[in-house]
C-alpha positions in Angstrom: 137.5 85.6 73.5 139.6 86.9 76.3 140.5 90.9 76.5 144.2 91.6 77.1 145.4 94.7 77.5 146.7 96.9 74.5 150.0 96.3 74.5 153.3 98.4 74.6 155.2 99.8 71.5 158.2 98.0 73.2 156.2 94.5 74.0 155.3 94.8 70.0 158.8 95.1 68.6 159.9 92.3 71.4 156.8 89.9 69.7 158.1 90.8 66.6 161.6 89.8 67.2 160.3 86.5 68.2 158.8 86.2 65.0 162.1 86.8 63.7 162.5 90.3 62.5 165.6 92.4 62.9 166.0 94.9 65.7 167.6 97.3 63.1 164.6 96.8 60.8 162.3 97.3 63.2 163.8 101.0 64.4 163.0 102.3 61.1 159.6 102.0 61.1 157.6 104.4 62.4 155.2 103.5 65.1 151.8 103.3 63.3 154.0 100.7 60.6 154.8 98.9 63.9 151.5 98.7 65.2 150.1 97.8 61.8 152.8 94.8 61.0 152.1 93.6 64.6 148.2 93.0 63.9 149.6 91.4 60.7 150.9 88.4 62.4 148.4 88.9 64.8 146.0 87.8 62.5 147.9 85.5 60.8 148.3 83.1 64.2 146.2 80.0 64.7 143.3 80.6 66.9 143.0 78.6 70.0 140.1 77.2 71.4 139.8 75.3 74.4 138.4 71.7 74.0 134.9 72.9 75.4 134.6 75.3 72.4 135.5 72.5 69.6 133.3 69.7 71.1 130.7 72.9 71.5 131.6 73.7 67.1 131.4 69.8 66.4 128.4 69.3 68.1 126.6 72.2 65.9 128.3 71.3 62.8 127.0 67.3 63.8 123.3 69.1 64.1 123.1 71.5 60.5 124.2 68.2 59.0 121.2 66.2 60.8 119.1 69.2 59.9 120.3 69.3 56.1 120.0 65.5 55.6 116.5 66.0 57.3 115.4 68.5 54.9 117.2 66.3 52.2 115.0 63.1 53.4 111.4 65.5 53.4 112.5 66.5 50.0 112.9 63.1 48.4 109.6 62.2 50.1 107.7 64.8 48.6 109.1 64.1 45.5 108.1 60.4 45.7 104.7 61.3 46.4 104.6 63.6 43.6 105.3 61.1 40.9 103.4 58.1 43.0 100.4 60.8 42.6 101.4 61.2 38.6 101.8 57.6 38.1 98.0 57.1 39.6 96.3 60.0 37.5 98.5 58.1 34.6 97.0 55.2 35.2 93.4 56.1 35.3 93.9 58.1 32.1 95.3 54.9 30.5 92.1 53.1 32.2 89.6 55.7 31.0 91.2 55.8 27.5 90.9 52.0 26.7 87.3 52.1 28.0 87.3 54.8 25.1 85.8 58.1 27.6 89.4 59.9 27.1 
């Protein structure tokens, strides 16, 4: 993020007025109430990024999801193997019981 320069009590209550509040209104308030309702709708404005930034947020976001379907993948694997393994020892335990050496 850029670093601008704190500004002026008067530049405030002009980027106010361009958010459409009234000069009068804003005279009454004291200057910490000015300061504080200007970081309001500071906060409240979209944030811009430059294209770089997004193609640099979709290209992560394009990654966790590689990384979670990955995991996803190793998990179903391990799963599979699990039961394939549990299906054998099944199987020899049916074996072994018909042979009657349960």
């Amino acid at each position: 993020m850029k670093n601008t320069p704190p500004k002026t009590l008067d530049n405030l209550i002009l980027d106010l007025q361009d958010q459409g509040l009234e000069l009068s209104y804003l005279n009454q308030l004291s200057e910490h109430e000015i300061y504080r309702l200007a970081n309001k709708y500071k906060q409240n404005e979209p944030q811009k990024i430059s294209f770089e930034e997004q193609e640099l947020i979709n290209q992560q976001s394009k990654q966790k999801e590689a990384q979670r379907k990955q995991r996803q993948l190793e998990q179903e694997v391990k799963e599979t193997s699990k039961y394939q393994h549990l299906g054998g020892l099944y199987r020899i335990s049916a074996s072994l019981a018909k042979q009657g050496l349960k």
